[in-house]
N, C-alpha and C positions, 0 to 999 in steps of 0.2 A: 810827549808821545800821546795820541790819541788810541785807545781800547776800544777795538770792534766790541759790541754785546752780542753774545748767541742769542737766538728769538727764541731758544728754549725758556735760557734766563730771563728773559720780558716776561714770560709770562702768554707767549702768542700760541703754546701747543696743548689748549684746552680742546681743541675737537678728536683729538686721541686721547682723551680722557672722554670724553662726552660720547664717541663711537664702543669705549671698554665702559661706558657703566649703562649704555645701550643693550650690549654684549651678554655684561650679566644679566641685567632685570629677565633677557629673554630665556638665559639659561634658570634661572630661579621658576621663573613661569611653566619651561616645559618641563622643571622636576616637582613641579606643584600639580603638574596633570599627570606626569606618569608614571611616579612611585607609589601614591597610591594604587594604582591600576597593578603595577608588580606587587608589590603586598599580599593584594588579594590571589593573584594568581600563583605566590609561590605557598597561600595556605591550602587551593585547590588542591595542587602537586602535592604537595605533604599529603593530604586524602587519599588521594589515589595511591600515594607507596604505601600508607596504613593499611588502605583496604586488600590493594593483594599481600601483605604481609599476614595477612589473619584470611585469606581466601580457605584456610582447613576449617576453618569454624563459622565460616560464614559464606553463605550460596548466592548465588550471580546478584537475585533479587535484593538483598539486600546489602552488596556493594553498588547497585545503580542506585540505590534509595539511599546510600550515605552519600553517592559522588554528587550525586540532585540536590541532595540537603545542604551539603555546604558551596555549591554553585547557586544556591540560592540567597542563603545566607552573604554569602559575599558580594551579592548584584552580580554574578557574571554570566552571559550569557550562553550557559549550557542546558540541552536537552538530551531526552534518552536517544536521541540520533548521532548525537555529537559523541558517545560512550558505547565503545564496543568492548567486550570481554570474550574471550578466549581462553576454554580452560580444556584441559584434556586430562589426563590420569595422574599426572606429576609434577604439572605447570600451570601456571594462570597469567596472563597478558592482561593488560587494563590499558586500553590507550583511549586519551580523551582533546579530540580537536574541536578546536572554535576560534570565534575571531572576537577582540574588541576593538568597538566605535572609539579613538579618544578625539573627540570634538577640540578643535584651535579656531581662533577666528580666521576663517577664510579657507580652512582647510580639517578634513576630517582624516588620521593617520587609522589604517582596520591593521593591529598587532593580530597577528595571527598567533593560535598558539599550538602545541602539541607536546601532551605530557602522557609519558610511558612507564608502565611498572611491570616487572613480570620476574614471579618470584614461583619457586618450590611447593610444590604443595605436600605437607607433613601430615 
């Protein structure tokens, strides 16, 4: 009796190995460009809950001057335009939108972002 070979067991289905480690290296790549980008964006957000957390002790001018400080610190591209505050007798609002660039060969992705806090004022 002659035994047909499956062309798996040859050894002939390397191009679906060679398409999955394709597959990964690009997934590796875009989480080499865009974790660090969330990193920094989710220290931004932590600022801004901080700063309207403490808004009784601290006045408009210096939660724009902390949300700057660490938009800077982090490379991210925010200005006092991108940072509105909203405070009224018993509330304060922090909302801070901006975009980033993450550069690919052949293609530029703009993550847009928008982070909000708004907390009691004691």
């Amino acid at each position: 009796m002659h035994r047909r070979r499956d062309r798996r067991q040859a050894g002939e289905g390397q191009a679906g190995c060679l398409v999955g480690l394709i597959i990964l290296l690009v997934a590796i790549f875009v989480a080499y460009k865009v974790i660090p980008v969330k990193v920094r964006m989710s220290e931004l957000r932590q600022t801004v809950v901080d700063e309207a957390k403490s808004a009784g002790s601290h006045n408009d001018e210096r939660i724009m001057k902390q949300i700057l400080l660490k938009a800077e610190e982090t490379k991210l591209p925010v200005t006092e335009e991108n940072v509105t505050i909203n405070r009224n007798s018993n509330a304060i609002s922090v909302d801070v939108d901006y975009t980033v660039p993450i550069v690919f060969p052949g293609y530029t992705y703009v993550w847009h972002q928008h982070h909000h806090a708004e907390n009691p004022i004691f």
